[in-house]
Every structure is written in structure tokens, then in C-alpha cells.
N, C-alpha and C positions, 0 to 999 in steps of 0.2 A: 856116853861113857864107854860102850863098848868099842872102840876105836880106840879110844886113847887107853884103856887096859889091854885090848891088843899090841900094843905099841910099843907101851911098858915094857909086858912078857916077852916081847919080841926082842928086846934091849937088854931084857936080864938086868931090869930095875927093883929094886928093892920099894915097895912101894903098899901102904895098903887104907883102906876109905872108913872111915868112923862114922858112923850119926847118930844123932842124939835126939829120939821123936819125943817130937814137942817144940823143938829149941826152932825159933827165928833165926831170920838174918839179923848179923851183930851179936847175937849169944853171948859173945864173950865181951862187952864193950856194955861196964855199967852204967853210961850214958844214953843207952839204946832207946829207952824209953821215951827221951825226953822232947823228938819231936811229934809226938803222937799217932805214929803211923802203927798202924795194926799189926803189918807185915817184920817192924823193927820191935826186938823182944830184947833184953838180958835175961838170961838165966843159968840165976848162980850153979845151978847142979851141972847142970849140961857143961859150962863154963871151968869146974876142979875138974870134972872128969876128960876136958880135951887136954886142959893144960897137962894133969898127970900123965894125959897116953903120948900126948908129944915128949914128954921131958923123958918115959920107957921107950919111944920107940929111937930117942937121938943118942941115948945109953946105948941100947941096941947096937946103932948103925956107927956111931963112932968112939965106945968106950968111955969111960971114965975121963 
């Protein structure tokens, strides 16, 4: 990761990294569950709070 934030900054990218401890891969896909793999999780919290901070940060970056 620190390579490609270097890169970013280098770029003068607008750019910035969220996590959600707890949340698996697929978090957002409430079908995650369904083929039993431990590593594949939904969850719904983790899942309003990405979608909110995407839909603040694309207000942000391209207005209304």
C-alpha cells in the first residue's frame, strides 16, 4: 500500500482508504454468505457505512 499511496500523492490524487474491523470480503454483497466460506461475510453495518462514505466522498469530488 505504501507504493501506490506514494504514487497517488505524487499525482496530486484525491484519494482516501476506509475499513470497517470486522467486515470480510463481500461485506457488501448480501449474498456473501451463501457459499459457506468463512472468509466470505455480509455485513449490513459495515455495508450503510461504505455505501454512505462513497456517496460523501462522490458529493465531495464531483458536486451535486
Amino acid at each position: 500500500m505504501i507504493n501506490c499511496r506514494n504514487k497517488l500523492e505524487e499525482a496530486g490524487a484525491a484519494w482516501e482508504m476506509n475499513t470497517y474491523g470486522g467486515a470480510r470480503h463481500g461485506f457488501t454483497n448480501p449474498n456473501a454468505d451463501k457459499p459457506g466460506m468463512d472468509y466470505l461475510k455480509y455485513d449490513a453495518t459495515a455495508d450503510a457505512r461504505s455505501w454512505a462514505r462513497m456517496q460523501a466522498f462522490f458529493d465531495e469530488m464531483l458536486g451535486d
